[in-house]
C-alpha positions in Angstrom: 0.0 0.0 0.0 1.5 3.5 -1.1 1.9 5.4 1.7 3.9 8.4 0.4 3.6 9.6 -3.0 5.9 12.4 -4.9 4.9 13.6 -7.9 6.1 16.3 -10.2 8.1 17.7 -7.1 10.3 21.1 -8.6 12.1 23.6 -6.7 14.1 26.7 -8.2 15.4 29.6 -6.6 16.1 33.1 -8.6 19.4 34.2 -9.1 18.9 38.0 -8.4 21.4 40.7 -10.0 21.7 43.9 -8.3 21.3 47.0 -10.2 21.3 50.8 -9.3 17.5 51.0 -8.3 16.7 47.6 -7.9 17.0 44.0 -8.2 16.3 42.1 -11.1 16.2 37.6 -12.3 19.4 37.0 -14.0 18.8 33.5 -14.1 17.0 30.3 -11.8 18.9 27.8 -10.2 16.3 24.1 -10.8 17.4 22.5 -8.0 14.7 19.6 -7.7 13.3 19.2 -11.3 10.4 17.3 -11.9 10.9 14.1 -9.5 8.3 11.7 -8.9 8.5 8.5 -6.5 6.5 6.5 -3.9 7.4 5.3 -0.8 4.6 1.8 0.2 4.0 1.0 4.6 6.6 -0.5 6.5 9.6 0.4 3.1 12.6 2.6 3.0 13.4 4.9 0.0 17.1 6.2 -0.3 17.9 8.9 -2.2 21.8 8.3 -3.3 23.6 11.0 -5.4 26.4 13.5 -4.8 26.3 16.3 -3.2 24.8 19.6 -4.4 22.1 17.0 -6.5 19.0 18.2 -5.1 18.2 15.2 -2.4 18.2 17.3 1.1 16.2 19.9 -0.7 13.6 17.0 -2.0 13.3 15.9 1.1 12.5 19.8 3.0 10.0 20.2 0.2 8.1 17.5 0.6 7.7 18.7 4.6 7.5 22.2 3.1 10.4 23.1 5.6 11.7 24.6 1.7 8.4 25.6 0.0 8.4 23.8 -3.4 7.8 25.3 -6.9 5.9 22.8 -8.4 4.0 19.3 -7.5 2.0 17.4 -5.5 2.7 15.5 -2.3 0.1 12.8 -1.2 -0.2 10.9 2.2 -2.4 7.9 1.4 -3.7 9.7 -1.5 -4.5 13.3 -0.1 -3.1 16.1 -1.0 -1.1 17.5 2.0 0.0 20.9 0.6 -3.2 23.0 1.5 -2.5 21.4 5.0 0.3 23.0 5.1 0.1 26.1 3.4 -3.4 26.8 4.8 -4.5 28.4 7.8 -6.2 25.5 9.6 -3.6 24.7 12.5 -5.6 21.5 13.5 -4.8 20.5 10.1 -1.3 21.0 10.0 -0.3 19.2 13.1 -2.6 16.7 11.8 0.2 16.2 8.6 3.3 17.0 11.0 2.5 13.7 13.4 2.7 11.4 10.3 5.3 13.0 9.0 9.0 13.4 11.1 12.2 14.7 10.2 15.3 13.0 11.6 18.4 16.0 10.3 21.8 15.1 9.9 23.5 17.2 12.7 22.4 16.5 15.9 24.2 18.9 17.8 23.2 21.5 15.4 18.9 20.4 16.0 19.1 20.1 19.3 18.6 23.4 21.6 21.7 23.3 23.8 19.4 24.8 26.7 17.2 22.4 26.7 17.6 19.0 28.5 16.7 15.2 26.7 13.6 15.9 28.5 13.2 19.5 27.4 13.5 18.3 23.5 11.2 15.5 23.5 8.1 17.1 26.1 8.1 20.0 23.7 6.2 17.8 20.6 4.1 16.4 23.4 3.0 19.7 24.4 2.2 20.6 21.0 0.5 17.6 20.2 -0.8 15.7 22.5 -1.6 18.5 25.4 -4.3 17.1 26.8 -2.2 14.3 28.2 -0.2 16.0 30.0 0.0 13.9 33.0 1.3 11.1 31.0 4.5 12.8 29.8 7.2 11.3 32.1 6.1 8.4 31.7 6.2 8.6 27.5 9.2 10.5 27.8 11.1 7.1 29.7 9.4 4.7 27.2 10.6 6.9 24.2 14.4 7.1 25.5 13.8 3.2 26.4 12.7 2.8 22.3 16.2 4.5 21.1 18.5 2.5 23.7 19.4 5.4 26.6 18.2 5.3 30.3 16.0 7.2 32.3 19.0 9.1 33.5 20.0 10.2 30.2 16.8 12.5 30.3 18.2 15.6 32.5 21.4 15.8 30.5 22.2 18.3 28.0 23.2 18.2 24.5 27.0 19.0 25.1 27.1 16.1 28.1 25.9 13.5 25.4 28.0 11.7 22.7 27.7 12.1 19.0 25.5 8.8 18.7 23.5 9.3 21.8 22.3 13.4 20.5 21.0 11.5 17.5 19.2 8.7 19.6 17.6 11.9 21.0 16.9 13.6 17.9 15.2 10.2 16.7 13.1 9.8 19.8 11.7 13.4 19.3 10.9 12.1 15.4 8.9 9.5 17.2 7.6 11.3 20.3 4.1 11.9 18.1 3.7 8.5 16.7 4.5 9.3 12.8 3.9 6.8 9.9 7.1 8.5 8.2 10.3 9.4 9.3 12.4 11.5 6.8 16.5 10.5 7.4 18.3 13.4 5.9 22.1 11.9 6.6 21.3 10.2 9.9 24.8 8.9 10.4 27.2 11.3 8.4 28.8 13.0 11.2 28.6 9.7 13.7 32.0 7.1 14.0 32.0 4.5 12.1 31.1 1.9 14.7 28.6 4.6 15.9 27.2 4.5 12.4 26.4 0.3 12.8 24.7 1.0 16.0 22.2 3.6 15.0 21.3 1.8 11.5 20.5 -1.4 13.8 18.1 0.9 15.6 16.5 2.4 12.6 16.0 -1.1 11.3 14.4 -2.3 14.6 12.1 0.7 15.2 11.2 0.1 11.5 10.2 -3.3 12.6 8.3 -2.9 15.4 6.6 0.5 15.1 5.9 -1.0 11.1 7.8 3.2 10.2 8.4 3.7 6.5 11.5 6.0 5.8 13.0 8.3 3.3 16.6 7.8 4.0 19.1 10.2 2.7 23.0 8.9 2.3 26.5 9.5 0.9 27.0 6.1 1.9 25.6 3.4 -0.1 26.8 0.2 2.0 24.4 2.1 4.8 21.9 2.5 2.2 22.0 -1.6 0.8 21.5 -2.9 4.8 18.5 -0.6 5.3 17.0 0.4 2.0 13.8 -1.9 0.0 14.1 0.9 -3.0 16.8 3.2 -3.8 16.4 6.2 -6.2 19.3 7.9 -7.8 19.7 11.7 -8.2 21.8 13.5 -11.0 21.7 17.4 -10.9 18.3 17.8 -9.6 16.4 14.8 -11.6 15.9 11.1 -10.4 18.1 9.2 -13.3 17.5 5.4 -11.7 14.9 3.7 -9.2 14.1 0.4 -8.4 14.2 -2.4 -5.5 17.7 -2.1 -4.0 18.7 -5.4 -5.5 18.0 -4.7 -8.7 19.8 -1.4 -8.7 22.7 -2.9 -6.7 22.8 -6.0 -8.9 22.0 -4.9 -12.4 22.4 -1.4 -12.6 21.5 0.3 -15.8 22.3 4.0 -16.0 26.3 4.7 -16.5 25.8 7.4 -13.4 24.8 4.7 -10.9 27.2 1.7 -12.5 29.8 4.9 -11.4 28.7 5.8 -7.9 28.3 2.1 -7.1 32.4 1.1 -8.5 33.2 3.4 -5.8 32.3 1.8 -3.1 35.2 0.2 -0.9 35.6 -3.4 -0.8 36.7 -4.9 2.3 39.5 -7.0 1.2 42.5 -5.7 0.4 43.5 -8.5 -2.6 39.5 -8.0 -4.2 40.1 -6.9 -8.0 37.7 -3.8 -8.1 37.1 -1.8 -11.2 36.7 1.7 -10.6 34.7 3.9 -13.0 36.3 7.0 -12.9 34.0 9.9 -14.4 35.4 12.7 -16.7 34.7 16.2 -16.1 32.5 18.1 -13.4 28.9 18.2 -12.3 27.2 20.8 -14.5 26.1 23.9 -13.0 22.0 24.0 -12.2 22.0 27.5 -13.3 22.8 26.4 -16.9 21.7 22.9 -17.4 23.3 21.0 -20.6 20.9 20.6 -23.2 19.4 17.0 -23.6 20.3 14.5 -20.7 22.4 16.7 -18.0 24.8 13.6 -17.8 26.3 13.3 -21.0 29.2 15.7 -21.1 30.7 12.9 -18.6 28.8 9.9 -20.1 31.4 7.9 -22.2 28.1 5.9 -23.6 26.6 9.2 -25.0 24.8 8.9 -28.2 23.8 12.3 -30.3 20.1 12.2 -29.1 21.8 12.8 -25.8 22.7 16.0 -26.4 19.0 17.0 -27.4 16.5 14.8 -26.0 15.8 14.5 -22.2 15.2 10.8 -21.3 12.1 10.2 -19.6 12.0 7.7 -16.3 10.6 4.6 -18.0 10.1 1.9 -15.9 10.1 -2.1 -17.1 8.2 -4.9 -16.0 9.7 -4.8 -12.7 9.6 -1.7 -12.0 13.0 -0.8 -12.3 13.1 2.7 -14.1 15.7 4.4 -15.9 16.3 7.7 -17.4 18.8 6.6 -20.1 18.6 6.6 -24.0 22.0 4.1 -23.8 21.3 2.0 -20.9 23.7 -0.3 -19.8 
């Protein structure tokens, strides 16, 4: 059953030029451009690419955290935006339970005057005030849920580890029982065994509270243990999307085949061919004509270089945006 679903999602931003009376558009930065995905109950969606590609700003637009340009975002088939653009507040915090935001820096989200208790009674009070009585009590079972002690709950941000601020920042995600947590980086700035720890959790929660997640990552061995679909972003576009064997395994667009050569192989006497890529990321401002990836593409054809490819899925739903695929 589709619980998420993404369609036509855009985002640009002017580029302004100053002149002597006033400012004027010069040009528009298309940093999300015309991505569509679904995300069913109890499944994880990653968004792989590199950086600058448009995934953290997919990912604030679909929370309108950045308001998008363009598109629709539907939970369980409504339309959320006039939730959240509208004046109604009962039916905005009706959107924000189902939908949480996990963000990559935990010290940076978390109030550094405010206590583990402070940060996770504060979406209680919004949400759920008339159970007021009933806050320690959640409060213990949510730090219980992310693996920290009732003590942990009068400490700060700055007497906490790296891994334990983000068990915080994932127990506030949860405090309000959401359907959907968004996982913008999750483990980025956390060690590596840190890293292991905190995917484990995300994979239990996942079990037992039956989440669905839209996990954002650099690193694609994280995104293969925790991922059901991956979706893979070039320059503002989704290029690739299927289950995450299928784009692991038999990967068809020569951007992904890329990304994936580089991951590191754990044995130092492994044979590994590296796909090293020509050239640099065009600019958003100025988009190459036809697919954005062929001045780097050593499988370009001449349509390439006119015609956009659309996402065309095949009979098992793997899509690709390629008129060359692999």
């Amino acid at each position: 059953m589709t619980l998420l679903q993404v369609e036509h999602l855009s985002k640009n931003y002017p580029v302004m030029r100053r002149g002597v009376f006033r400012q004027r558009q010069c040009a528009e930065v298309r940093a999300v451009d015309d991505v569509s995905f679904a995300i069913g109950t109890h499944e994880t969606l990653s968004l792989v690419g590199e950086s600058g590609c448009g995934k953290t700003t997919t990912a604030r637009s679909i929370l309108h955290l950045t308001p998008p340009s363009g598109g629709a975002i539907r939970l369980r088939g409504a339309d959320i935006g006039p939730a959240l653009t509208g004046d109604d507040r009962a039916a905005l915090l009706g959107v924000r339970r189902r939908l949480q935001y996990v963000f990559q820096d935990p010290m940076l989200a978390l109030n550094p005057r405010w206590t583990a208790a402070d940060t996770l009674r504060e979406p209680l009070r919004i949400h759920m005030p008339e159970r007021r009585a009933e806050f320690p009590a959640r409060i213990e079972t949510l730090l219980r849920q992310v693996g920290l002690e009732p003590r942990h709950a009068n400490r700060y941000p700055h007497e906490l580890s790296g891994g334990q601020r983000q068990r915080i920042g994932i127990a506030r995600a949860l405090a309000v029982e959401p359907d959907l947590l968004i996982c913008d980086e999750p483990v980025s700035s956390l060690d590596i065994s840190v890293r292991a720890q905190i995917l484990n959790l995300l994979a239990a929660l996942q079990d037992r509270l039956g989440l669905s997640y839209l996990y954002i990552s650099h690193d694609l061995s994280s995104v293969r243990f925790i991922s059901t679909h991956v979706a893979v972003m070039y320059l503002g576009r989704i290029v690739e999307i299927g289950t995450v064997d299928a784009v692991f395994d038999r990967p068809r667009h020569h951007y992904t085949r890329a990304l994936l050569s580089a991951i590191p192989v754990p044995d130092p006497d492994a044979a590994q061919t590296r796909i090293v890529l020509q050239g640099e990321v065009p600019s958003a401002m100025s988009r190459p004509a036809g697919c954005a990836f062929h001045p780097r593409c050593a499988a370009a054809l001449p349509i390439c270089r006119q015609v956009v490819p659309p996402l065309v899925p095949d009979a098992g739903g793997h899509a690709v945006a390629c008129h060359n695929p692999a």
